[in-house]
N, C-alpha and C positions, 0 to 999 in steps of 0.2 A: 506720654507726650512724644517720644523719641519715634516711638513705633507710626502716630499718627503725622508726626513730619514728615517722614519718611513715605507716607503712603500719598500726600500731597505731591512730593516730590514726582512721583512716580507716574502720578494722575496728569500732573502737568508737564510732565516729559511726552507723554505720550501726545500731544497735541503738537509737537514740535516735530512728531515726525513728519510732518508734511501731507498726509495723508488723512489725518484724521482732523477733528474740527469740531468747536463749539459749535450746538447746533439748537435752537429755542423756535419758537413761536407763540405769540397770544391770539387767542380768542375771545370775542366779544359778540353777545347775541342778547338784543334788546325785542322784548316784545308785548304790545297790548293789544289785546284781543276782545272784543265784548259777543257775549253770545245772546240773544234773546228773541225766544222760544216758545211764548207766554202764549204765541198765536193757537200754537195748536195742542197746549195745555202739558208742554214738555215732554210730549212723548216720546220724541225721535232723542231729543235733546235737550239737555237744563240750559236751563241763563244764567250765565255767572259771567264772571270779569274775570280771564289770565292777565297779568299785570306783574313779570318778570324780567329779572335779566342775571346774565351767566356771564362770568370771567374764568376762560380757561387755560393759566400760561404752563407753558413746555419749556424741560429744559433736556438735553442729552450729547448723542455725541454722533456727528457725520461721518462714516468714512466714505472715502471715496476712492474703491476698488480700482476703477479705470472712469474716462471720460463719459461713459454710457454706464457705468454701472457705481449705484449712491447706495450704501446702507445707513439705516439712521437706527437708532436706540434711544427711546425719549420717557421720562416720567412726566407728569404736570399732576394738576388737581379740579377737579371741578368746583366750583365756588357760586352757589344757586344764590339767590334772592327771589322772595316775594315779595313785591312791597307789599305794606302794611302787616306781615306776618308776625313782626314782636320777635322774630328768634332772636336767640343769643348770638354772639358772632363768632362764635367756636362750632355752631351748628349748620352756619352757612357751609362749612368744607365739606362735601355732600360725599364726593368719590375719587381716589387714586385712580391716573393713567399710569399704563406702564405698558408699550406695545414696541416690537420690530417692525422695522419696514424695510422693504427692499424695490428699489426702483430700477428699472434695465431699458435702455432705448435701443433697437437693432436698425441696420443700416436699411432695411426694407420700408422702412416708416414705421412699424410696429413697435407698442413700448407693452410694458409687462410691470404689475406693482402687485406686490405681496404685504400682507399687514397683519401681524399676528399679536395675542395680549390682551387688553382691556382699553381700545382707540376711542375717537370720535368716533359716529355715527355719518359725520359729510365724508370719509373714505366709500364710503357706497354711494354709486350717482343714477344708480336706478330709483325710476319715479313709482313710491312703492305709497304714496299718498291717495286716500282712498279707502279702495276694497279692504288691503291690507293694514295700514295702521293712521291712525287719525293724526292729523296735525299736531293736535297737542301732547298725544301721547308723545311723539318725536320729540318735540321740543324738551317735556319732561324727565325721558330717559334716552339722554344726550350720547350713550356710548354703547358700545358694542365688545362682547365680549366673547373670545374665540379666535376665529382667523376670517380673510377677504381674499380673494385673487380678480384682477383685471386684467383684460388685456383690450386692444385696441389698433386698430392701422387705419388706411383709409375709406374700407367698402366695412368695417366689421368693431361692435363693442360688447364685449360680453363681460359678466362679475359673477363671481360664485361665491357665498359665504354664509360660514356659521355665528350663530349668536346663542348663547347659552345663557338664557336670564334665570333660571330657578337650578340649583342643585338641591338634591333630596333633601327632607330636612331631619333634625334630629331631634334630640328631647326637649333642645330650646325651642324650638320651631317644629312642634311636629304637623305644621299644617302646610308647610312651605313644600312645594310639590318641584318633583324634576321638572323641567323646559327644556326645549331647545327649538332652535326655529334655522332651517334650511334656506335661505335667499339666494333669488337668481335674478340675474336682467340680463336683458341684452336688445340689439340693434344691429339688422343685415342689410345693407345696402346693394340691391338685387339689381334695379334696374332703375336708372335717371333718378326721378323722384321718387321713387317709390322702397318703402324699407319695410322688412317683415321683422316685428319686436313682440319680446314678451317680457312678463314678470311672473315670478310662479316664491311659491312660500310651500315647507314642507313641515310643517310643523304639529310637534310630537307634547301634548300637554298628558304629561304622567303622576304617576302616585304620590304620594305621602305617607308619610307613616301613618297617618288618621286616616286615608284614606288610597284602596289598593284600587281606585278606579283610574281608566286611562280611556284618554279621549283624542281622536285624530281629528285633525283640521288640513287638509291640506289646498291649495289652492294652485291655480291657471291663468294663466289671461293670455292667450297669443292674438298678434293682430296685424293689421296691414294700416302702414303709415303712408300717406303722400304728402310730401313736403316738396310743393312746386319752386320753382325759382320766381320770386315777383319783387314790387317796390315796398311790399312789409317787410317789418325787420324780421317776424316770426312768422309762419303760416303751417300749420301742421294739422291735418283731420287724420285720424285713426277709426277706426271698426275693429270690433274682433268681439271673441266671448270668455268669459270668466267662467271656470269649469271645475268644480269644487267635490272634495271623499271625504265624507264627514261621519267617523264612529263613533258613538260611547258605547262603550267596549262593554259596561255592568248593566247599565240602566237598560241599553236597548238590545247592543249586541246587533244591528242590522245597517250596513252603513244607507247613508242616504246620499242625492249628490245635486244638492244646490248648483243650477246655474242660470246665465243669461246675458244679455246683449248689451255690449260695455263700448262707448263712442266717446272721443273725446275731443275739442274743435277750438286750435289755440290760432289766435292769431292777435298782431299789434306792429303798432307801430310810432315812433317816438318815446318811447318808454312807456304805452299805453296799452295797455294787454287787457284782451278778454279770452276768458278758460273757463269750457263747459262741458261737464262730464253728465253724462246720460245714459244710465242705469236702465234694464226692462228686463227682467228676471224674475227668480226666486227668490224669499227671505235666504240671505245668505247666513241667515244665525239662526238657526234652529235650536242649538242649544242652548241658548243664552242665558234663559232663566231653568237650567235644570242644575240638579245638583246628586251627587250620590252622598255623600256628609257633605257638614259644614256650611258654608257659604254657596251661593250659586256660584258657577262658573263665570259668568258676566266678562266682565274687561281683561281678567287674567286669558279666557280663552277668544274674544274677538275682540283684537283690539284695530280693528280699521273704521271709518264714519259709520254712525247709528243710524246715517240713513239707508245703507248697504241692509236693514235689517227690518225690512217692509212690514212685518207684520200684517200681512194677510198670508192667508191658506193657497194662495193661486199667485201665481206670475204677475206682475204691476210694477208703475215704473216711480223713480224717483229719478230728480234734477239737483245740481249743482251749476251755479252760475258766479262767476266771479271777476269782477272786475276791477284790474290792478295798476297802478303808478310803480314802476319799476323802471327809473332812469339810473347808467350804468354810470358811477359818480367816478369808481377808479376801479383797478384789477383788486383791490384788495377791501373794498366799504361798498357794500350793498345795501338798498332803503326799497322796503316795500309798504304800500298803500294799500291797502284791496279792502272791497263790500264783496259781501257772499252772498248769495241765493238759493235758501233750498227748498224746493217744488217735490210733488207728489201726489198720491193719488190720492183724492178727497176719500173720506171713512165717517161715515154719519155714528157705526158704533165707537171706533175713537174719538171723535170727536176733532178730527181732523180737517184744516179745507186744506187746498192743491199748496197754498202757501202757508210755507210749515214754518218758517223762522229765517234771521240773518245774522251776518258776521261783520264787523267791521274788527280791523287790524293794522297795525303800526310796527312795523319790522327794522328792526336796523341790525345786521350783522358786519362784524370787524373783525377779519382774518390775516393774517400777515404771513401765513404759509405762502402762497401764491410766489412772495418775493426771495424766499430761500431757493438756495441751487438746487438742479432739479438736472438730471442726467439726458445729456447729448446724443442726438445718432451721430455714427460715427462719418455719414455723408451726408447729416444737414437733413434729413426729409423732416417733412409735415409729421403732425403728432398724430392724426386723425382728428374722428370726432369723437363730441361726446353726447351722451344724456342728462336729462333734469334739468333745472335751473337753482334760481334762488326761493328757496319756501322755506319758513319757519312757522 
């Protein structure tokens, strides 16, 4: 007992040096989602009902190096629910957080943040929704494990980061395969309106003990954004192409390279947004249903929309259409509304017509990072910009 007073003492001296600092945050992320698919006989996609919500509080410790430069060190927990799921309530505690962070604002406007450990998933603000990984996988696997780096000023956003979901597995799991996945975004602001962005994934899906096969996935998207100055609150059209190296290393051994023509056309105004991505390419999942053992590869190796996975033998297009109620309530409670639309190319042998299913969605997210200290230039500039929004 003497040893652990003694260690209390010392924990809470240290916060009195002036420098250092109780440091917490909660998270809150409510979401219902209905999918229904029945149109075009669930091919693209099943119908089911997500019908969740997530409590994730933080607790650790601030220091604060100088006025421009913040380190944080935080644990929290992840705390799922499904409704209706019956678990036990010892079952809800899904995952331990445990990440560094390092924030630095330079006098140029430029700021710089590092994030290393097992974090949230909203420290990456590249819009990787999509090609790359479906809404609800996100929602589902809330964090990210490994390291992130951003940086930012007023012409310029770029993020670099690892996530490492599978280590090899062992005699308990001998089917649990190495991962890792390479993430990248960014945004140039070149000239007036106009920004050249991309998002790229390098991701390396390898062995298991049951299985010595490895398969590369890796992915592209660079594009050209014009974001005019007008009386919308949002207006943003992009162009560009998604451009994909896809090996299985046993089965085929011959890479192949999925690609095509990826548009995206946001605009709203009073909290009223419509967002529409339009796809005209390749199946970008060629391997989907293959397998060298065990189970096919499926979701473990493409986890972005199953409409991105056309299922014909030739080029053809699929649509996403989304239309969303996203009024800005405070800096720290976001509420989304949206219907989905997803279009395609009618298939007399699937059994498909052009409209293939919809989404309706009730988002409520509750963050209170926003209102924690947050590191100063030391002459006051602009933070820059940023990317993404609010999606869950």
């Amino acid at each position: 007992m003497k040893k652990i007073a003694v260690a209390l003492i010392l924990f809470a001296t240290t916060f009195s040096a002036g420098a250092q600092h109780f440091d917490w945050n909660v998270n809150f992320d409510y979401l219902f989602r209905n999918y229904e698919y029945d149109r075009s006989g669930n091919v693209y996609d099943d119908s089911y009902t997500l019908h969740a919500a997530r409590l994730t509080p933080e607790a650790g410790l601030l220091i604060k190096q100088k006025s421009n430069v913040f380190h944080r060190l935080r644990a929290g927990i992840d705390i799922f629910k499904e409704m209706g799921e019956g678990r036990e309530n010892i079952q809800l505690f899904r995952e331990m957080l445990l990440y560094y962070n390092v924030e630095t604002a330079f006098s140029n406007g430029g700021r710089f943040e590092a994030v290393a450990g097992c974090f949230p998933r909203r420290f990456s603000e590249g819009d990787f929704v999509g090609p790359y990984f479906d809404d609800d996988i996100i929602f589902y696997d809330n964090n990210l494990e490994g390291m992130f780096f951003k940086y930012r000023n007023r012409h310029i956003f770029a993020e670099l980061g690892l996530d490492w979901p599978g280590m090899l597995g062992d005699i308990a799991n001998p089917s649990r395969r190495e991962r890792f996945q390479v993430l990248s975004a960014g945004l140039w602001n070149f000239a007036g309106p106009f920004n050249f962005g991309w998002t790229g994934s390098f991701y390396h899906f390898a062995c298991s003990p049951e299985s010595p096969n490895v398969v590369d996935n890796h992915m592209l998207n660079p594009y050209l954004e014009w974001q005019p100055f007008s009386f919308m609150d949002v207006l943003r059209i992009s162009v560009g192409g998604i451009f994909t190296y896809q090996c299985d290393r046993m089965n085929a051994n011959v890479p192949v390279f999925p690609m095509g023509f990826y548009s995206r056309q946001t605009f709203g105004k009073w909290g009223i947004v419509v967002d529409n991505h339009f796809y005209y390419g390749d199946d970008l999942m060629p391997f989907y249903n293959y397998r060298f053992t065990g189970d096919i590869y499926g979701r473990e190796l493409y986890m972005g929309d199953l409409g991105f996975r056309t299922l014909f033998g030739r080029p053809s297009w699929a649509d996403y259409f989304r239309l969303k109620y996203e009024p800005r309530l405070t800096n720290w409670l976001d509420l989304s509304i949206a219907l989905s639309f997803h279009f395609g190319e009618a298939s007399e042998i699937l059994g498909t017509p052009v409209y293939r299913g919809c989404q309706q969605s009730v988002a409520l997210r509750f963050n209170l990072d926003v209102l924690r200290p947050h590191p100063r230039a030391p002459k006051g500039r602009e933070r820059g910009f940023y990317l993404g929004g609010f999606t869950l």
